[in-house]
PDB file of N, CA, C and O in Angstrom:
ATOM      1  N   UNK A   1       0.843  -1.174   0.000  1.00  0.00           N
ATOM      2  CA  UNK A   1       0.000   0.000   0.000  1.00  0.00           C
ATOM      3  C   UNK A   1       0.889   1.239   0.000  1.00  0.00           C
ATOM      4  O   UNK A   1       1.693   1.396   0.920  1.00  0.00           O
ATOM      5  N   UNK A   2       0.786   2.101  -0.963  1.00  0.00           N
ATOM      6  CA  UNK A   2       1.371   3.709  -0.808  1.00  0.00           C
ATOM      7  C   UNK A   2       0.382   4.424  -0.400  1.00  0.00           C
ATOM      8  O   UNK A   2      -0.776   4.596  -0.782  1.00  0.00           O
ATOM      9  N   UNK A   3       1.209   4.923   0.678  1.00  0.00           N
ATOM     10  CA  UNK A   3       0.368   6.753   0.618  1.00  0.00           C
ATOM     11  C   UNK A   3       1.461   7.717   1.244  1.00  0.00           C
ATOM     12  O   UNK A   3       2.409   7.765   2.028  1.00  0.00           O
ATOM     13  N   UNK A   4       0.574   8.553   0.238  1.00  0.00           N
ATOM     14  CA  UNK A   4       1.210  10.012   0.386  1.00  0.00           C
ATOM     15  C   UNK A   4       0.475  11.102   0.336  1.00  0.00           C
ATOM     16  O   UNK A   4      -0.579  11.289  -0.273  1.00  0.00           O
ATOM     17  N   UNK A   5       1.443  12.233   1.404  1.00  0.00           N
ATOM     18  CA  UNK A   5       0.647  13.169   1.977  1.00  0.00           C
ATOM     19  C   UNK A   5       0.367  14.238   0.981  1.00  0.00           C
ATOM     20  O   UNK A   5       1.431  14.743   0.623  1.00  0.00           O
ATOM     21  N   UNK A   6      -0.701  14.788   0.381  1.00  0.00           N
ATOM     22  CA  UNK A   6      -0.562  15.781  -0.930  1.00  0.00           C
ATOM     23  C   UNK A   6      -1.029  17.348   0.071  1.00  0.00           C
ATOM     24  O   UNK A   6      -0.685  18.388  -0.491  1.00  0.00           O
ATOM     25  N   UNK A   7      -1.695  17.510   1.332  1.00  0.00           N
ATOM     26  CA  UNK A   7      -1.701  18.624   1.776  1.00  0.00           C
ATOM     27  C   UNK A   7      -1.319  18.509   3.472  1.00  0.00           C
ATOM     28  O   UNK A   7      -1.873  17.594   4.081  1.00  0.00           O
ATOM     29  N   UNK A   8      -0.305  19.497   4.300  1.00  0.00           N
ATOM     30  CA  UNK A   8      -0.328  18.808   6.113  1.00  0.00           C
ATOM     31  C   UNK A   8       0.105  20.415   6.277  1.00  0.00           C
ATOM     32  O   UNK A   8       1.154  20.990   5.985  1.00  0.00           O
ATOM     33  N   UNK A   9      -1.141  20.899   6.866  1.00  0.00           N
ATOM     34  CA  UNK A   9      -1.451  21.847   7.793  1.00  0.00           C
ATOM     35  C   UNK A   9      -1.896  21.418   8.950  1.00  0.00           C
ATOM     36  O   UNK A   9      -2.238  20.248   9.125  1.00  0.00           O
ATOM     37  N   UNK A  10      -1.940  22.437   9.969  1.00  0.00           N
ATOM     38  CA  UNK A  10      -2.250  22.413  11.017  1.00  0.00           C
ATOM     39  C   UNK A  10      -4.003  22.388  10.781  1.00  0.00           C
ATOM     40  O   UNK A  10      -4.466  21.592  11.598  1.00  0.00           O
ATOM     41  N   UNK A  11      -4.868  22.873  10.110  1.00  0.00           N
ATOM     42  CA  UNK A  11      -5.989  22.506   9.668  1.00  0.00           C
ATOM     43  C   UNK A  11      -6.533  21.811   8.707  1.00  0.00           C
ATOM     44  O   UNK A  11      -7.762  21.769   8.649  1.00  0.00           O
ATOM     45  N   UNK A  12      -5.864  21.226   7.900  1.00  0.00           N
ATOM     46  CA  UNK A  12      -6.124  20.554   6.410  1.00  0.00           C
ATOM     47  C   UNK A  12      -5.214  19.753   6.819  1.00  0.00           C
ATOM     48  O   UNK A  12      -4.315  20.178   7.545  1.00  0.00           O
ATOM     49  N   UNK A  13      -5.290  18.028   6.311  1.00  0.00           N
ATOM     50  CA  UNK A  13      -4.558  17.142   6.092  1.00  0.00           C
ATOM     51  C   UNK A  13      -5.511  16.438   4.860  1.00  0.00           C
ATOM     52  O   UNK A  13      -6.731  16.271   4.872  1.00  0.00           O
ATOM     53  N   UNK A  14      -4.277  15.995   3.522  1.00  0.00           N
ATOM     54  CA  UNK A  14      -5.109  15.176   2.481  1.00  0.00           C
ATOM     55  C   UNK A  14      -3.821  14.398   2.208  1.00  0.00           C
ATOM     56  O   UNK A  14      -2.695  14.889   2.124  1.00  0.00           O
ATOM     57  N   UNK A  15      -4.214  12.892   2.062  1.00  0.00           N
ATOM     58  CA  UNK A  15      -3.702  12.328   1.830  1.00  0.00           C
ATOM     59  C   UNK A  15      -3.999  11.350   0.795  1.00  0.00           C
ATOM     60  O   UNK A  15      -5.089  10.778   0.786  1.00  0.00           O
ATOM     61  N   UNK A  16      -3.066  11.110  -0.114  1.00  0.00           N
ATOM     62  CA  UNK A  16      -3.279   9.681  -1.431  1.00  0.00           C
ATOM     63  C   UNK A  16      -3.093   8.442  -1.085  1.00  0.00           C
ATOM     64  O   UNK A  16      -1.976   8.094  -0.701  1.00  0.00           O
ATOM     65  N   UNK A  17      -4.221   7.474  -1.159  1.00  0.00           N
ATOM     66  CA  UNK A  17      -4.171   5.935  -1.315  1.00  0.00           C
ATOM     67  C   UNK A  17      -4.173   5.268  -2.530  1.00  0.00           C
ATOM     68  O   UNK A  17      -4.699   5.768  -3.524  1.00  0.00           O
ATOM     69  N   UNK A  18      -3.649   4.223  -2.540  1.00  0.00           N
ATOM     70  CA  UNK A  18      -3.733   3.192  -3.975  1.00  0.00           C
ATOM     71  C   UNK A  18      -4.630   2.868  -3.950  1.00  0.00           C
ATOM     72  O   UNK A  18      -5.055   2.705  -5.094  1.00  0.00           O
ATOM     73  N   UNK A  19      -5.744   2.476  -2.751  1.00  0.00           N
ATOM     74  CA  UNK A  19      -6.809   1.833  -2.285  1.00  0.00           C
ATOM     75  C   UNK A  19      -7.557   2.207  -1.448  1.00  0.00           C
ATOM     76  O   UNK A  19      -7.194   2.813  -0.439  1.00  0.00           O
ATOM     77  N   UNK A  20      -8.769   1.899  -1.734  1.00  0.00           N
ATOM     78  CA  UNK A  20      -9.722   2.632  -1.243  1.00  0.00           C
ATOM     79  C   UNK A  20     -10.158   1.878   0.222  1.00  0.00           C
ATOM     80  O   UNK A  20     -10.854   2.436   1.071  1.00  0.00           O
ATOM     81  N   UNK A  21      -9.772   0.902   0.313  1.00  0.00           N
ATOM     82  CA  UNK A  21     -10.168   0.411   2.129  1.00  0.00           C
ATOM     83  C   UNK A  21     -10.108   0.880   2.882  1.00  0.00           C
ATOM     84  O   UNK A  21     -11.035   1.078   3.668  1.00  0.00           O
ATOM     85  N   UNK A  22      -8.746   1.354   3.003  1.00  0.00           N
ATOM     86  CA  UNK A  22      -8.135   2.361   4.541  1.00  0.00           C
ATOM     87  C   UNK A  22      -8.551   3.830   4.842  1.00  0.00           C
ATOM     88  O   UNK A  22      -8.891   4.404   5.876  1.00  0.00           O
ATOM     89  N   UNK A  23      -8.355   4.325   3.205  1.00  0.00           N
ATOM     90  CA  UNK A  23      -9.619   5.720   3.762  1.00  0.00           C
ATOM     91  C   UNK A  23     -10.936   5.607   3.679  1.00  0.00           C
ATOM     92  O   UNK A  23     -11.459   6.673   4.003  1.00  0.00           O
ATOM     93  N   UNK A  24     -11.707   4.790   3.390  1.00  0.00           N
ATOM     94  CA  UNK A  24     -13.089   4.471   3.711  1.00  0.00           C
ATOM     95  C   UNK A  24     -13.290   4.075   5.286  1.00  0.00           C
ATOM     96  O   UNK A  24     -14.369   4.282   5.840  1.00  0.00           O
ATOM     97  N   UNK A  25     -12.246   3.528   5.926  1.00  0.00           N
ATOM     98  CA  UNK A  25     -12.632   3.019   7.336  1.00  0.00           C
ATOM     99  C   UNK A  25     -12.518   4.463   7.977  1.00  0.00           C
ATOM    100  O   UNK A  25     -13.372   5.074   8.621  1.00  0.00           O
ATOM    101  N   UNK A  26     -11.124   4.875   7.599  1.00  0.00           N
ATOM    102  CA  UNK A  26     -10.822   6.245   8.403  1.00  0.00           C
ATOM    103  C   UNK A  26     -11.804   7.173   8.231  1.00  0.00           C
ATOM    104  O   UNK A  26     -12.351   7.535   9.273  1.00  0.00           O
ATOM    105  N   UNK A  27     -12.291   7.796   6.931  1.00  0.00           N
ATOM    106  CA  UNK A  27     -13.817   8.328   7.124  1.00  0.00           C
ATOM    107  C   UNK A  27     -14.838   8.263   7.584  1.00  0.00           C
ATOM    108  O   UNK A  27     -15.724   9.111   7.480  1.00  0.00           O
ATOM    109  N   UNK A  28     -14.896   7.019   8.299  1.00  0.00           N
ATOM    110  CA  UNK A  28     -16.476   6.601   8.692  1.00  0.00           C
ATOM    111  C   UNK A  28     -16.048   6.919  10.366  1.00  0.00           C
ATOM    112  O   UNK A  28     -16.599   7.744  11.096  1.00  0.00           O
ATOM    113  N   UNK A  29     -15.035   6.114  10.683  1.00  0.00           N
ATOM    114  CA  UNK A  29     -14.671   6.414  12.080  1.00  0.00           C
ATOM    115  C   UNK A  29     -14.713   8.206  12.376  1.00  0.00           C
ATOM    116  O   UNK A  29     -15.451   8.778  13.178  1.00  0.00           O
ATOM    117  N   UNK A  30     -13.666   8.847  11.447  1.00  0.00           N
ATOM    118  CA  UNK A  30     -13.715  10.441  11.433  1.00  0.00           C
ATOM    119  C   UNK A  30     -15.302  11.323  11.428  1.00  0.00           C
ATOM    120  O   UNK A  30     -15.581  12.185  12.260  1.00  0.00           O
ATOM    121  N   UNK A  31     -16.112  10.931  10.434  1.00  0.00           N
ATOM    122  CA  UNK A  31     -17.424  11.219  10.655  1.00  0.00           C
ATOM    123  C   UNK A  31     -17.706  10.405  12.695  1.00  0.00           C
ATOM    124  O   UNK A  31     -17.253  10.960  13.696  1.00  0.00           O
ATOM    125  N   UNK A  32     -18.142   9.699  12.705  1.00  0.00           N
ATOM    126  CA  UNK A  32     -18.199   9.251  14.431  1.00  0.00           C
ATOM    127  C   UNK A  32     -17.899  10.132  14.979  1.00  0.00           C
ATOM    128  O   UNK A  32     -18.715  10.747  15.666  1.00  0.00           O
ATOM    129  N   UNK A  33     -16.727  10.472  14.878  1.00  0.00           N
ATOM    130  CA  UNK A  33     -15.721  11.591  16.035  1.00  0.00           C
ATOM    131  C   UNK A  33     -16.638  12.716  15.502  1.00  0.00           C
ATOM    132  O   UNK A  33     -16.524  13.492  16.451  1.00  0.00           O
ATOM    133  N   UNK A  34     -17.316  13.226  14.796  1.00  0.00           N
ATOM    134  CA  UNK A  34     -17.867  14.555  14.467  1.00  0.00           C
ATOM    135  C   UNK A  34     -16.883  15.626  13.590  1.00  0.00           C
ATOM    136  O   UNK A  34     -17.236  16.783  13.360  1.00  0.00           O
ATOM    137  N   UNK A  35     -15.856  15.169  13.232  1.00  0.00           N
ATOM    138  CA  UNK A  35     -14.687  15.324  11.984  1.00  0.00           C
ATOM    139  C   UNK A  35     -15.256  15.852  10.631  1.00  0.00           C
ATOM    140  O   UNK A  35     -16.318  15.373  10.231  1.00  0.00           O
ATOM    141  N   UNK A  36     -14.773  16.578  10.078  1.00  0.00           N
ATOM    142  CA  UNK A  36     -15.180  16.921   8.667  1.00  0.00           C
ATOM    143  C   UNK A  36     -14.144  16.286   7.774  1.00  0.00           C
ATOM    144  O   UNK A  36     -13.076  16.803   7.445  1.00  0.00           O
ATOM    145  N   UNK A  37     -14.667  14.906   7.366  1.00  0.00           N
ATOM    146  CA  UNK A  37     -13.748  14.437   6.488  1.00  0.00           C
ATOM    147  C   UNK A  37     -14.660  13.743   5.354  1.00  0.00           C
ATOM    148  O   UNK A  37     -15.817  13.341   5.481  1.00  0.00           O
ATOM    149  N   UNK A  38     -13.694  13.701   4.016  1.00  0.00           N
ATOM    150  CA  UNK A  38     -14.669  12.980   2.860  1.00  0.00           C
ATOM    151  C   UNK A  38     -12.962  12.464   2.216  1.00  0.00           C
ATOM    152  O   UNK A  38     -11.803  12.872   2.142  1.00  0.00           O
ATOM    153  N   UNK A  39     -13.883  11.229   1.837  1.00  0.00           N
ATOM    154  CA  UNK A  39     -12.718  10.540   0.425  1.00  0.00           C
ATOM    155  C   UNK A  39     -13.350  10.774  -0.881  1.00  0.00           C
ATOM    156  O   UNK A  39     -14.515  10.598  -1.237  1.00  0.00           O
ATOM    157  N   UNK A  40     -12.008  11.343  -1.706  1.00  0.00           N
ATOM    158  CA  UNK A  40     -12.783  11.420  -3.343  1.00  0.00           C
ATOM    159  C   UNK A  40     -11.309  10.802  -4.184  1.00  0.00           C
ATOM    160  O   UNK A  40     -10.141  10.620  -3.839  1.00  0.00           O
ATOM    161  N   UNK A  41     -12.216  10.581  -5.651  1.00  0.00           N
ATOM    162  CA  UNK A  41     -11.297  10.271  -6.523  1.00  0.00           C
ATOM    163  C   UNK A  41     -10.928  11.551  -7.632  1.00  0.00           C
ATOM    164  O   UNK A  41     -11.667  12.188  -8.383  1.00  0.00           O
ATOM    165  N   UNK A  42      -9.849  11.605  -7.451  1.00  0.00           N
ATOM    166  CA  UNK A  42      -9.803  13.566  -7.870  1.00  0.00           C
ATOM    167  C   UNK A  42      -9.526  13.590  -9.768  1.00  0.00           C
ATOM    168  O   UNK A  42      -9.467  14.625 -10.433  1.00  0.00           O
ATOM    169  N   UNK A  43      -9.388  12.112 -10.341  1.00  0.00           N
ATOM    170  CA  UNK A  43      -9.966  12.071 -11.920  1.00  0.00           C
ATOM    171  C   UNK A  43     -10.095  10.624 -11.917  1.00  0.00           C
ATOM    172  O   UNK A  43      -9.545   9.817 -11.168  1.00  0.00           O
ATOM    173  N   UNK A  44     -10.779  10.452 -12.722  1.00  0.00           N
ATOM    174  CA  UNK A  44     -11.270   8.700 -13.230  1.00  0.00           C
ATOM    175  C   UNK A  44      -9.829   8.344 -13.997  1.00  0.00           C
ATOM    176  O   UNK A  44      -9.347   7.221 -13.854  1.00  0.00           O
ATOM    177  N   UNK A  45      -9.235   9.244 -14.731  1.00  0.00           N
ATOM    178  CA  UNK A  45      -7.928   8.591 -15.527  1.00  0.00           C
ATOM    179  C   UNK A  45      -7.381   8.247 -14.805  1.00  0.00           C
ATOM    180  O   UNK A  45      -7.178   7.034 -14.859  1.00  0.00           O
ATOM    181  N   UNK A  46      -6.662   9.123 -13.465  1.00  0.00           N
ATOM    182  CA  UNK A  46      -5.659   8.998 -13.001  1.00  0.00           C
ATOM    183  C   UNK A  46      -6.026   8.292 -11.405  1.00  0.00           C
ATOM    184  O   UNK A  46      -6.942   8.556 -10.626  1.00  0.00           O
ATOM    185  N   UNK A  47      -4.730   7.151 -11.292  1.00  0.00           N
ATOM    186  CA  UNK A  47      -5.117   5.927  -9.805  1.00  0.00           C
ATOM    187  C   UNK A  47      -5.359   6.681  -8.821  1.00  0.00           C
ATOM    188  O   UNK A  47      -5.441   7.878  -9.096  1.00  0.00           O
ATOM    189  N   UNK A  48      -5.561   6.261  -7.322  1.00  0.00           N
ATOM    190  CA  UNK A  48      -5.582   6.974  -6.557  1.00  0.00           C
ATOM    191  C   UNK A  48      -6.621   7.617  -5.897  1.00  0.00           C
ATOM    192  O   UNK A  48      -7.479   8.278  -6.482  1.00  0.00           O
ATOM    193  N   UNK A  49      -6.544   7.356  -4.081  1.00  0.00           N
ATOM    194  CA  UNK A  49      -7.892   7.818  -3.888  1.00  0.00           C
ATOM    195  C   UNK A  49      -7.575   9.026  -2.572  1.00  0.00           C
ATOM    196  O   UNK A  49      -6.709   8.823  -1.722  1.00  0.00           O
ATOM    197  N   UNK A  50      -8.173   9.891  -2.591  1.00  0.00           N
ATOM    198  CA  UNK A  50      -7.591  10.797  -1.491  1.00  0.00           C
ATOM    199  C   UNK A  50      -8.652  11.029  -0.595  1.00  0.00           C
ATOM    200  O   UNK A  50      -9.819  11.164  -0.962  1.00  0.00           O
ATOM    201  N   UNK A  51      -8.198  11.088   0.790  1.00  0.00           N
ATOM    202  CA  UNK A  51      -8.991  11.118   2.343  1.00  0.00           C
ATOM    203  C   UNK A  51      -8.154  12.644   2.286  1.00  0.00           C
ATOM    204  O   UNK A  51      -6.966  12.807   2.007  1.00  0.00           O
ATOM    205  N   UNK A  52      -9.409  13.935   2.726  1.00  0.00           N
ATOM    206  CA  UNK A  52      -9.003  14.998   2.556  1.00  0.00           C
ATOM    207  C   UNK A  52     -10.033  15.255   4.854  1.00  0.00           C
ATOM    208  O   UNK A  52     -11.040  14.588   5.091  1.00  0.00           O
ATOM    209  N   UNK A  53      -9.554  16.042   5.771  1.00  0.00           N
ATOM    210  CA  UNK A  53      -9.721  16.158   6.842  1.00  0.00           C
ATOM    211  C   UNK A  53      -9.318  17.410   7.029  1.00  0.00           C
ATOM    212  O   UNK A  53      -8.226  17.946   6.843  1.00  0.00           O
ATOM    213  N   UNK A  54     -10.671  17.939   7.549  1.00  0.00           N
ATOM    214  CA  UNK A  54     -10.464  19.434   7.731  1.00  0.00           C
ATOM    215  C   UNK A  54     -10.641  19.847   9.533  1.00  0.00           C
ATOM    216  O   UNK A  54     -11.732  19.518  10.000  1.00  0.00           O
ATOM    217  N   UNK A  55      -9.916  20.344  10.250  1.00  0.00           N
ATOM    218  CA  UNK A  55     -10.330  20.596  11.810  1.00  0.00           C
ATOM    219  C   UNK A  55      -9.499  21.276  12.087  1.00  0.00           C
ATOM    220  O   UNK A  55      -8.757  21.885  11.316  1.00  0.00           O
ATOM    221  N   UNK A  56      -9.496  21.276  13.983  1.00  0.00           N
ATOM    222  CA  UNK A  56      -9.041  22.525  14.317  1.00  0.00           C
ATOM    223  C   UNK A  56      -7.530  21.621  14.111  1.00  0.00           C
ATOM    224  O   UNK A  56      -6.587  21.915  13.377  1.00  0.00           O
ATOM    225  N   UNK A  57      -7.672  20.459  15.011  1.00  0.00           N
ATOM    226  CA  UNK A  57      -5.466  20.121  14.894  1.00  0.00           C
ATOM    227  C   UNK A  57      -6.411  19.010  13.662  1.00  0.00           C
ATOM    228  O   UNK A  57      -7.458  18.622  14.181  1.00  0.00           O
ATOM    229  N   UNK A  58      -6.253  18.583  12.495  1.00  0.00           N
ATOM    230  CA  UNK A  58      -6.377  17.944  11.145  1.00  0.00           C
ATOM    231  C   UNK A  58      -5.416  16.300  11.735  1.00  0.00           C
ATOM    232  O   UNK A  58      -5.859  15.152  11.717  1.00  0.00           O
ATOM    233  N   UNK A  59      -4.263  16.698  12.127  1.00  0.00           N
ATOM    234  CA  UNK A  59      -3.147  15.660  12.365  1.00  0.00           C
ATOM    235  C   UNK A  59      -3.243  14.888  13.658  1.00  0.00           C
ATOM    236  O   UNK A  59      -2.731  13.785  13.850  1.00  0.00           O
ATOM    237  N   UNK A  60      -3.756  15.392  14.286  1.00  0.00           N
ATOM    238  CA  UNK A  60      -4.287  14.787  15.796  1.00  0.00           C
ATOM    239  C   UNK A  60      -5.324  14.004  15.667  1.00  0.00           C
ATOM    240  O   UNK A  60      -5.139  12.827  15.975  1.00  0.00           O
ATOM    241  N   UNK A  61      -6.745  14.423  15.167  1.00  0.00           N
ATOM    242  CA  UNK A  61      -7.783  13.925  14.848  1.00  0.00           C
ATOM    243  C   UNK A  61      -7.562  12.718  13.905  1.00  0.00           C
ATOM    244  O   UNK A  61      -7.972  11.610  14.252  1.00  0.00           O
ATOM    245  N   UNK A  62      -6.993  12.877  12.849  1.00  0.00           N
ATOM    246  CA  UNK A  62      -6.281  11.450  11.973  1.00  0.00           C
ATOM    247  C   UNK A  62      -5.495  10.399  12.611  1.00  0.00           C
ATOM    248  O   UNK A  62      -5.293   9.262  12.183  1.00  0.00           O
ATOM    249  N   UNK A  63      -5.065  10.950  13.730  1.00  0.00           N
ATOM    250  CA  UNK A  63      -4.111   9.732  14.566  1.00  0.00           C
ATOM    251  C   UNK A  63      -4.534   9.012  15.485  1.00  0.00           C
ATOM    252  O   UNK A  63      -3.988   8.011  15.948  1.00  0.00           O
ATOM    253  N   UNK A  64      -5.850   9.643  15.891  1.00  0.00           N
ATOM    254  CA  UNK A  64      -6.940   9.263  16.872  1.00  0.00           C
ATOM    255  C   UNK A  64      -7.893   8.045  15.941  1.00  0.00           C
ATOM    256  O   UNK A  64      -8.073   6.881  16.300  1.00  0.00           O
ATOM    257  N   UNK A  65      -8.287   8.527  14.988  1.00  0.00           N
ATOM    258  CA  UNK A  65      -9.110   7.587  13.737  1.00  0.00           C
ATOM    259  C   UNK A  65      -7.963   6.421  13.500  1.00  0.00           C
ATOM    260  O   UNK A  65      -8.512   5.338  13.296  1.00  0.00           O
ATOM    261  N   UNK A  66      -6.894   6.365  13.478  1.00  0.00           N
ATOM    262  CA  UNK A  66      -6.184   5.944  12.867  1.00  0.00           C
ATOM    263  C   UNK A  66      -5.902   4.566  14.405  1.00  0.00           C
ATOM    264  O   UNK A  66      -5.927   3.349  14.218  1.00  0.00           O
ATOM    265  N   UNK A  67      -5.760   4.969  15.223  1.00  0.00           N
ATOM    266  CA  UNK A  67      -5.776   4.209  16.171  1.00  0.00           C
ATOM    267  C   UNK A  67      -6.954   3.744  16.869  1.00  0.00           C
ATOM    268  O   UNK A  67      -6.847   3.032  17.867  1.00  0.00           O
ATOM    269  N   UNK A  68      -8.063   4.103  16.404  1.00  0.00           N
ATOM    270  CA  UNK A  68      -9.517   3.566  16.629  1.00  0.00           C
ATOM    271  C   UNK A  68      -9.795   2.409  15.832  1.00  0.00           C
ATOM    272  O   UNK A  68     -10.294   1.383  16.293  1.00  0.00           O
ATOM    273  N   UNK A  69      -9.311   2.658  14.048  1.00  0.00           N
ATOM    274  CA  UNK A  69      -9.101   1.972  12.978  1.00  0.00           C
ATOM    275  C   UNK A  69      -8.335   0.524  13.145  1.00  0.00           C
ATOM    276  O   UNK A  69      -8.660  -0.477  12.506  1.00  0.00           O
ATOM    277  N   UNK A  70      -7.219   0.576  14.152  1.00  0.00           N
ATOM    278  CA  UNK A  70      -6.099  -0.577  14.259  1.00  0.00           C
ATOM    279  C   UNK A  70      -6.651  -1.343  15.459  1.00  0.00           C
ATOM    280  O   UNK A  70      -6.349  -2.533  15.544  1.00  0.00           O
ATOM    281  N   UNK A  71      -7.471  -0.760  16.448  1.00  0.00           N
ATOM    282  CA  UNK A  71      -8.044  -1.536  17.515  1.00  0.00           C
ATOM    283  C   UNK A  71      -9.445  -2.039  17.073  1.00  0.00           C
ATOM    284  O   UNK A  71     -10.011  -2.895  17.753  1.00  0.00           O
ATOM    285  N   UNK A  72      -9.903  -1.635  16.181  1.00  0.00           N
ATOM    286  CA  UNK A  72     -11.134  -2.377  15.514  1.00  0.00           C
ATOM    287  C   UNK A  72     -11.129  -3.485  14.998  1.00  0.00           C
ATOM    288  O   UNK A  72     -11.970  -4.365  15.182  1.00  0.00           O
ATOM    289  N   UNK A  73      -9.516  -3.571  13.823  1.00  0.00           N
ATOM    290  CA  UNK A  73      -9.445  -4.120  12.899  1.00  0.00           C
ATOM    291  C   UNK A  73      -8.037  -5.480  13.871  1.00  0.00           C
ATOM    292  O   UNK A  73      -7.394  -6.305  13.222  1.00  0.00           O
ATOM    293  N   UNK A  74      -7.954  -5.368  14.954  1.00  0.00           N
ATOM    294  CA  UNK A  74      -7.164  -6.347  15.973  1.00  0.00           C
ATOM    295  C   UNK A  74      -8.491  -7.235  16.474  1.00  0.00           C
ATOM    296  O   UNK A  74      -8.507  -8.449  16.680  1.00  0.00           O
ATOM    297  N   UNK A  75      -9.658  -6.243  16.619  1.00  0.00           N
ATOM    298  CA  UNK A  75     -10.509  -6.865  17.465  1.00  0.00           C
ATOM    299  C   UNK A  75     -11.172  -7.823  16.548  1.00  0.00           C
ATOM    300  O   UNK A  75     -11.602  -8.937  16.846  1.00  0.00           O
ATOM    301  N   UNK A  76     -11.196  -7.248  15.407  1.00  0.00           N
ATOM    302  CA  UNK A  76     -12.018  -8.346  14.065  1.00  0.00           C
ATOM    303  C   UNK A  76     -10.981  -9.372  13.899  1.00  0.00           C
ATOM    304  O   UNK A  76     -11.333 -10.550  13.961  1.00  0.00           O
ATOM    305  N   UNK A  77     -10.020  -9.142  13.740  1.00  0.00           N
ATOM    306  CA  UNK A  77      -8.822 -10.272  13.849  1.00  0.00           C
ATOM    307  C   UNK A  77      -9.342 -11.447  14.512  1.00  0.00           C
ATOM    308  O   UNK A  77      -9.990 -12.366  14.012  1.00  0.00           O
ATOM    309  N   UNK A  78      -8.924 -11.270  15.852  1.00  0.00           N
ATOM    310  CA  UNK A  78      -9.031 -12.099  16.928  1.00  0.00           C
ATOM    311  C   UNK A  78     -10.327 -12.516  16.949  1.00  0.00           C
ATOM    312  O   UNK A  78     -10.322 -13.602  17.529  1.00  0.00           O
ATOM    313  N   UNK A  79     -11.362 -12.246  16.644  1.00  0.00           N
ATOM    314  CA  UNK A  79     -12.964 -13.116  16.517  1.00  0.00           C
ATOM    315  C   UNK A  79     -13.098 -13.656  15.311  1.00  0.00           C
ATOM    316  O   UNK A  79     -14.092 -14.344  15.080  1.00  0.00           O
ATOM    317  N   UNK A  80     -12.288 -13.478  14.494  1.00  0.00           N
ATOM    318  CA  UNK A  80     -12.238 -14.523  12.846  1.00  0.00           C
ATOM    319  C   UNK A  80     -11.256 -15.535  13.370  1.00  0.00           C
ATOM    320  O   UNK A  80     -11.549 -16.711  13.153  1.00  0.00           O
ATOM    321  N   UNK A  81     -10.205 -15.299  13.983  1.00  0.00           N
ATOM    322  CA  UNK A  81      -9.504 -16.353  13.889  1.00  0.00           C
ATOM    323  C   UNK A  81      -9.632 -17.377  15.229  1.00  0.00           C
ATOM    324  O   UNK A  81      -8.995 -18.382  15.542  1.00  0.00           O
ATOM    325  N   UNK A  82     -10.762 -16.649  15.881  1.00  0.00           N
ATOM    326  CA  UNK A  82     -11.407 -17.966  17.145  1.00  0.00           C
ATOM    327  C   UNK A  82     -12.343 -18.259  16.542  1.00  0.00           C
ATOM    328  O   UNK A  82     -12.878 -19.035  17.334  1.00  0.00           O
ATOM    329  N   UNK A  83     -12.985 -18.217  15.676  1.00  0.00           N
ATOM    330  CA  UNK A  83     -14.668 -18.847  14.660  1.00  0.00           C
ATOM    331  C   UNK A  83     -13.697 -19.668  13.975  1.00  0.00           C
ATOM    332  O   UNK A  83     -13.717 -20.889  14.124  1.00  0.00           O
ATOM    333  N   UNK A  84     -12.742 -19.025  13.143  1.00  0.00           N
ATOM    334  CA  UNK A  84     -12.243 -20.671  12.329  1.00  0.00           C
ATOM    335  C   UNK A  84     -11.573 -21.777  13.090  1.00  0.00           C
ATOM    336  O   UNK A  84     -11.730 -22.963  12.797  1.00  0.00           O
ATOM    337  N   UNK A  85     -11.023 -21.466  13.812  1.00  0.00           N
ATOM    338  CA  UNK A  85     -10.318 -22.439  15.025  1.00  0.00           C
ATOM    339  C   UNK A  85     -11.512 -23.386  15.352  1.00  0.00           C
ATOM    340  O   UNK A  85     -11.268 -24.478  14.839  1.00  0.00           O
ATOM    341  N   UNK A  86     -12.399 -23.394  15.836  1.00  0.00           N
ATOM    342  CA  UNK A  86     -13.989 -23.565  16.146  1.00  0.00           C
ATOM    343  C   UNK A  86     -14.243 -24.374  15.575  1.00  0.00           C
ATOM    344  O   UNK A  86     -14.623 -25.354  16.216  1.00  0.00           O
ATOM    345  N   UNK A  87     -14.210 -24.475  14.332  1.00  0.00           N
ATOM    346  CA  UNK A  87     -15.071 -24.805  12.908  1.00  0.00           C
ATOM    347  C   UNK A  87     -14.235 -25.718  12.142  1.00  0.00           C
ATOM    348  O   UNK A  87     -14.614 -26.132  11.047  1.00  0.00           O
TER     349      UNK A  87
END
């Protein structure tokens, strides 16, 4: 997976994905938090999907999603891999 940062202010953070999974989770969690964030695809030609986050600290709020994101996705872990064990 690449990403890269295309805007990092203290109020604006946008960043580029190859793939659209990781900023779709981070948006949905960011909306939760009450965050102003959206993912777009900024042309159909060209790859690439960008998670754009607008707030008061932009970089704080993303690291918070971002670690909400990794304890979600530990917790889905660990209940897939005790159901197949199971089974």
């Amino acid at each position: 997976m690449e990403i890269k940062f295309i805007q990092k202010k203290k109020g604006v953070v946008e960043l580029e994905f190859d793939d659209k999974t990781l900023p779709n989770a981070l948006v949905g969690v960011l909306s939760e938090m009450g965050v102003d964030a959206y993912v777009y695809d900024p042309h159909p030609l060209i790859p690439g999907y960008r998670l754009h986050v607008e707030a008061p600290d932009a970089m704080k709020e993303l690291k918070s999603a971002m670690n909400r994101v990794e304890k979600e996705w530990k917790e889905f872990h660990k209940l897939l891999k005790g159901e197949m064990k199971s089974k």
